[in-house]
C-alpha positions in Angstrom: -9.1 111.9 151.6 -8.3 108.0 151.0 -4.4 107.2 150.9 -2.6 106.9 148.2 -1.6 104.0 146.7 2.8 104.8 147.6 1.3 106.0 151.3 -0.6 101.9 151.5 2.8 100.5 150.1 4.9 102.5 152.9 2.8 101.1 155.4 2.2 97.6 154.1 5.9 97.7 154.0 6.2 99.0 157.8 3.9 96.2 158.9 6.2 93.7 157.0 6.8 90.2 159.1 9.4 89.7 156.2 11.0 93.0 155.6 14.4 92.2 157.6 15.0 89.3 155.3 15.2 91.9 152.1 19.1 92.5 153.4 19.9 89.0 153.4 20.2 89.6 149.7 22.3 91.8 147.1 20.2 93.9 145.9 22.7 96.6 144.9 20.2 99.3 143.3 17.4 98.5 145.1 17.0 100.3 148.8 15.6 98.9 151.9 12.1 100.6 150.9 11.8 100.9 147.1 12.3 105.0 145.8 12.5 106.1 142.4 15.8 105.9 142.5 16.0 102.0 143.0 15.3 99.7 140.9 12.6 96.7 141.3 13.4 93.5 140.7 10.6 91.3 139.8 11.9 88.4 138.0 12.7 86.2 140.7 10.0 83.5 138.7 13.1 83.1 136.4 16.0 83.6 138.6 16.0 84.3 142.5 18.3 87.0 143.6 22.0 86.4 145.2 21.5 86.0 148.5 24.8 88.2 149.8 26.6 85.7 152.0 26.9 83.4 149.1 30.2 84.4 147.0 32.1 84.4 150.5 30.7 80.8 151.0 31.6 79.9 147.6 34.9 81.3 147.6 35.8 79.1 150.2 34.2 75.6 148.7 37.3 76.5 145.4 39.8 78.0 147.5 40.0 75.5 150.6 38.1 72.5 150.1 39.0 72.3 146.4 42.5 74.1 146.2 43.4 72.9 149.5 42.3 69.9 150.8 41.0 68.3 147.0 40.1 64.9 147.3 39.7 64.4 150.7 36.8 67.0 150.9 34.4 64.4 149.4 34.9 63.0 153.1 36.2 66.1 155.1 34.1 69.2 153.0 30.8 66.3 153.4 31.2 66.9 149.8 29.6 63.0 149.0 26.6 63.3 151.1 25.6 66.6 149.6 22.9 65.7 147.1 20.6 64.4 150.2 21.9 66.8 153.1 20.2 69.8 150.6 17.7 67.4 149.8 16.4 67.4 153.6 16.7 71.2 153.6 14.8 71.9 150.5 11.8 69.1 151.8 10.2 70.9 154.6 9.7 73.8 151.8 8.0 71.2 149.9 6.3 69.7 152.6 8.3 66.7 152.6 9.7 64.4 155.7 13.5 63.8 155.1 14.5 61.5 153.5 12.9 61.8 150.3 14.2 65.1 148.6 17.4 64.6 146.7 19.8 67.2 145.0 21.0 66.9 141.4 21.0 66.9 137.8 18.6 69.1 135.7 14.9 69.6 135.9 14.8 68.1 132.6 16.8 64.9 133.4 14.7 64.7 136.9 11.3 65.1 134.9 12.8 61.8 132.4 13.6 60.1 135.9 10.2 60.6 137.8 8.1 60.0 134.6 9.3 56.7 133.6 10.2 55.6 137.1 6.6 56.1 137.8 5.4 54.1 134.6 7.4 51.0 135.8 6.4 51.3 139.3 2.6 51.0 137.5 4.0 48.5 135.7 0.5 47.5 133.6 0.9 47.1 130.2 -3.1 47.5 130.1 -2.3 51.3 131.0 -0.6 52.5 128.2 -1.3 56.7 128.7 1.0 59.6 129.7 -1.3 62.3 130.4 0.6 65.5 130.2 -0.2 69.0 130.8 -1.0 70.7 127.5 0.1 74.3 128.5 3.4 73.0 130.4 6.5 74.5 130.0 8.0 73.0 126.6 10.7 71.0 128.4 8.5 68.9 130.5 6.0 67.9 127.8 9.4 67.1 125.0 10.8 64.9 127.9 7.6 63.2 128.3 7.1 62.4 124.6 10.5 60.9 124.6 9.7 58.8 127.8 6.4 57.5 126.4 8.2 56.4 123.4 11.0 54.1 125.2 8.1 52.9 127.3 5.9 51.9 124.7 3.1 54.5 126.4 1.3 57.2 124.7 1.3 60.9 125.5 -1.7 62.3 125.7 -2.0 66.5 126.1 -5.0 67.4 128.8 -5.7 70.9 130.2 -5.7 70.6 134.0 -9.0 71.6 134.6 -10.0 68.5 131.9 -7.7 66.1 133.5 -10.4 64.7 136.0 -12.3 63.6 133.0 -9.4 62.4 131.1 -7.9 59.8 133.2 -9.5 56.1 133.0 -8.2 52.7 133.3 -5.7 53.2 130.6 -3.7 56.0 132.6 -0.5 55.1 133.5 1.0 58.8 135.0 -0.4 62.2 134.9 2.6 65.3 134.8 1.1 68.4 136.1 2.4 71.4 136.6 1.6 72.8 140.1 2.1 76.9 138.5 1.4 77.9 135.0 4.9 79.4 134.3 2.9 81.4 131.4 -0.8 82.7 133.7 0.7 82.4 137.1 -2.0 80.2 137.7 -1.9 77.8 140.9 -3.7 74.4 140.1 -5.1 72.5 142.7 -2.3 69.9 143.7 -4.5 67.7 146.3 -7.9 67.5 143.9 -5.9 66.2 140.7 -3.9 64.1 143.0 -6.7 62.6 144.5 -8.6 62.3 141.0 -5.5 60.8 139.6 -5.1 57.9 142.3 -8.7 57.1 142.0 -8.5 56.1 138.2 -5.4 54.2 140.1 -2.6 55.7 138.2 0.6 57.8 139.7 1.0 61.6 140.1 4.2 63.6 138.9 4.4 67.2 139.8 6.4 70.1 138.4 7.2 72.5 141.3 9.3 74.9 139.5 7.0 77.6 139.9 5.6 77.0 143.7 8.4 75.7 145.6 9.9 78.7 147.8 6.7 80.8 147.3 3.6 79.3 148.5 3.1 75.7 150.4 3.1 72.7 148.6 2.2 69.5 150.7 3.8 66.5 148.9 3.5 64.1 152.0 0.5 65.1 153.0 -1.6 65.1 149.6 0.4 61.7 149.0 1.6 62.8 145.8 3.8 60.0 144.4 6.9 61.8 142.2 7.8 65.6 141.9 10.7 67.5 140.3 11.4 71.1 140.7 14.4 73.6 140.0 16.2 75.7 142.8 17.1 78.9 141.1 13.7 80.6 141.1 12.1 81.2 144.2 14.9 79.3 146.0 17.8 81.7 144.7 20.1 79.0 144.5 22.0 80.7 141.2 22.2 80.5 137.4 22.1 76.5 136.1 21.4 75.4 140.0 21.0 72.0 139.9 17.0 70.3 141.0 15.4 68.4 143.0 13.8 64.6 143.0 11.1 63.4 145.7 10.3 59.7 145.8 7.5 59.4 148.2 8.8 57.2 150.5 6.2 54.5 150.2 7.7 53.8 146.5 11.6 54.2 146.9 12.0 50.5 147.5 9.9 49.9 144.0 11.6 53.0 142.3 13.5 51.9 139.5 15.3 54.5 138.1 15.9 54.8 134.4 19.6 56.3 134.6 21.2 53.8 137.3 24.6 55.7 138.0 26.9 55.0 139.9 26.3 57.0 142.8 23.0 55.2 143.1 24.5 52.4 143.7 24.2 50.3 146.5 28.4 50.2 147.0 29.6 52.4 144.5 33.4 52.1 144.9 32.8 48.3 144.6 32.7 49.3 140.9 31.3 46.0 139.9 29.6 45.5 136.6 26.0 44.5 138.2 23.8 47.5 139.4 22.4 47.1 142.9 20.4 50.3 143.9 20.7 52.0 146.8 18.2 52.2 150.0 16.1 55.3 149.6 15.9 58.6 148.1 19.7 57.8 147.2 18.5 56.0 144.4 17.8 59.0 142.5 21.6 60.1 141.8 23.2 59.7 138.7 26.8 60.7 138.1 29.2 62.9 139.9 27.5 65.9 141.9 27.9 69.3 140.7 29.9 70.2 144.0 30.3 74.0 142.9 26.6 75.0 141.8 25.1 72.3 144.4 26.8 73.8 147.6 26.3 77.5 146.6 22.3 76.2 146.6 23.1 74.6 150.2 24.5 78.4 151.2 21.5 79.8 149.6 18.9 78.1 151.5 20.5 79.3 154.5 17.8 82.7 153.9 15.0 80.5 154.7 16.2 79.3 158.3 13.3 80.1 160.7 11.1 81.6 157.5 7.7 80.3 157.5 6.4 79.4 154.3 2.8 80.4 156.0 4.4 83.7 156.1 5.7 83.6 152.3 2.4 82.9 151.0 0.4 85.3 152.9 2.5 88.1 151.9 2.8 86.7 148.3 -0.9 86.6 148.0 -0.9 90.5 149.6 1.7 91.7 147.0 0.1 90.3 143.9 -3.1 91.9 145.3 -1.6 95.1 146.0 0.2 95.0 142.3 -3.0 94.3 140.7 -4.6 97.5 142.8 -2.0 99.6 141.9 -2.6 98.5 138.4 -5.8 99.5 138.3 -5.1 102.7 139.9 -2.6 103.8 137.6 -2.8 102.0 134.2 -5.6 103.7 132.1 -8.4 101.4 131.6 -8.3 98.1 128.4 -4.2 99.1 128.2 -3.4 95.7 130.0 -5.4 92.2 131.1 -4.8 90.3 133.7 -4.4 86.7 132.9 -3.8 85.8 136.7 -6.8 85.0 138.5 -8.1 87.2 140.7 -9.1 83.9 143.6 -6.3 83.4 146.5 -6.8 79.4 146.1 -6.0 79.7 142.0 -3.0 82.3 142.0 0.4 81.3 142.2 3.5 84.3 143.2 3.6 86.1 139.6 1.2 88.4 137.1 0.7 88.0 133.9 -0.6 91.1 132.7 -1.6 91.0 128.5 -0.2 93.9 126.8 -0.3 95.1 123.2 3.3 96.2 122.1 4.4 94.1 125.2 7.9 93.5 123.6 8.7 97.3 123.4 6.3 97.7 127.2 9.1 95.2 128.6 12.5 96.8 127.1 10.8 100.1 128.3 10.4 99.1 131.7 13.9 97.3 132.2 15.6 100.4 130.8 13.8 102.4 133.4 15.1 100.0 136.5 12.0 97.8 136.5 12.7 94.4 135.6 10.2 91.2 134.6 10.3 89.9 131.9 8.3 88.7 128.7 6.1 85.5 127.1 5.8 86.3 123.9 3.9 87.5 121.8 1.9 89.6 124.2 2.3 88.7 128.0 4.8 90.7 130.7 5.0 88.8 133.8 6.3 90.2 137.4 7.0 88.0 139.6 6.8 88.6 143.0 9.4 86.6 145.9 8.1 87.9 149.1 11.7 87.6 150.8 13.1 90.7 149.2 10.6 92.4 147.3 8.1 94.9 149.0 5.1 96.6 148.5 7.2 99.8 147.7 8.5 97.6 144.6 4.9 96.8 143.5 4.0 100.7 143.5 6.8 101.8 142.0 6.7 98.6 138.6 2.4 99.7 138.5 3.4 103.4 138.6 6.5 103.2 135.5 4.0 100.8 133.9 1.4 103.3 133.1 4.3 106.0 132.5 5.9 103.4 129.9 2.2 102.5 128.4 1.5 106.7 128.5 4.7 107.3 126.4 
């Protein structure tokens, strides 16, 4: 008798190089291997889990280096250095040398940042296209529109798989997004980067959905610009702020369209003239979010001596399993996969089409299995190998076909 699918999870989950880092978290109702009486989480596309050595971490940044010390912890707590001290530990996730990475603001405000900075580091008026992901996240594409209007560009929507064709000598910047936050699909980052710089125009990245789950490779597929957030698969908490990389050959040309004072050159000078600063220092703004930005720094701790190798071979094994266990349980036509099925196209998360999939999703969350929904029709699960298991994909597969029975 072939095993069954919960006697494969048990020991997928014994053979785990990852398991150990599943208590690094707080995971209150959910048990070192998952049981019907824990719950799953699998929304960790949306918002990474609380890594458990956080609160004491924070708890000292307000108590002592705020309450105590104040002011002089912008010298004493390294409190000024902080946006690229995180930078440099968020880059080698990225695949980034240091120096390049650096900590702050929104994904929104970096997305305005990286897209007009890379228009003026083109700097061709003959180039007068923004080509922009048609199926990106809202955000990206509104912030986009705006940039291409103050730039005197146009935006122009392409699917990713149309983009080779698309670009020409009138392409100023492409924005791609390296995940589909909606399919799970992974694009391919070093193709479209390559196919950008031949038409001779910059590439700009959104990493939101890849960073912290599978590798990326900014240095090494010379992509020129990328943003990303840090409270998805880098757990770095609600409102965490993002990330900007400058490839390094541009920071000295990168002209930043929000010239704050902490990118300045001398910034206590505080003299009416802006000078930029050297490097990836340039890409600061105002004041760092010291609370949010060094509860990330604790955060990343998780990830010391974790190989992102590792992450995305047992990402690619737990989406597989899920999609098995699917199968196995869920009667035939009651769901579609939107995810592809191929390794090289599939990013951490499964999109599974449902009918009813607003009622499916309450269902499921009130029975201790959370994802979450894209509406009209599409439940996604996301799936961050550093605390979810293969126990956790049986178990959501298993209360999905009791939910879709019901």
């Amino acid at each position: 008798m072939s095993e069954s699918p919960a006697q494969k999870a048990a020991a997928l989950d014994a053979a785990d190089e990852l398991a150990a880092a599943r208590k690094l978290f707080a995971l209150d109702a959910v048990s070192d291997h998952a049981s019907d009486d824990a719950g799953v989480y699998l929304d960790g596309n949306s918002l990474g889990a609380l890594p458990a050595h956080v609160p004491a971490r924070v708890a000292d940044v307000v108590t002592r280096q705020w309450g105590e010390l104040r002011i002089r912890s912008w010298d004493e707590s390294g409190w000024w250095t902080a946006p690229e001290r995180i930078g440099d530990r968020i880059a080698p996730l990225v695949g980034a040398a240091p120096g390049q990475v650096v900590v702050g603001d929104s994904t929104s405000v970096n997305v305005f940042k990286a897209v007009v900075g890379a228009v003026r580091l083109v700097d061709d008026p003959a180039r007068t296209d923004i080509l922009v992901d048609a199926t990106t996240f809202p955000t990206d594409g509104y912030i986009a529109e705006s940039a291409a209007r103050m730039t005197g560009r146009r935006i122009v929507p392409v699917t990713p798989a149309d983009l080779p064709a698309a670009l020409g000598p009138h392409t100023a910047v492409a924005l791609m997004n390296h995940v589909d936050y909606r399919s799970g699909r992974l694009h391919d980052l070093p193709a479209l980067t390559a196919a950008v710089h031949g038409a001779g125009a910059l590439a700009v990245w959104d990493l939101c959905h890849s960073a912290g789950a599978l590798p990326v490779g900014l240095d090494e597929h010379g992509v020129d610009l990328a943003v990303g957030c840090t409270y998805k698969y880098l757990n770095g908490g609600p409102g965490s702020p993002a990330y900007l990389y400058v490839a390094r050959r541009h920071q000295a040309a990168f002209d930043s369209p929000l010239p704050g004072w902490t990118s300045h050159a001398d910034p206590f000078a505080m003299t009416p003239g802006y000078e930029p600063a050297a490097g990836s220092v340039r890409g600061r703004v105002g004041t760092p979010d010291i609370l949010s930005m060094l509860a990330l720094e604790a955060a990343l701790e998780v990830w010391d001596g974790v190989s992102i190798d590792a992450v995305r071979a047992k990402s690619l094994a737990l989406t597989d399993f899920f999609l098995e266990c699917v199968e196995a349980y869920v009667p035939a036509g009651a769901v579609t996969s939107l995810t592809p099925s191929a390794h090289a196209e599939r990013g951490s998360q499964v999109a599974l089409r449902c009918e009813d999939a607003p009622r499916v999703m309450r269902e499921l969350i009130a029975r201790g299995v959370i994802g979450d929904l894209r509406r009209p029709d599409v439940l996604r699960f996301g799936f961050t190998p550093l605390y979810v298991g293969f126990g956790d994909a049986e178990r959501a597969a298993r209360v999905l076909s009791e939910v879709l029975a019901g």
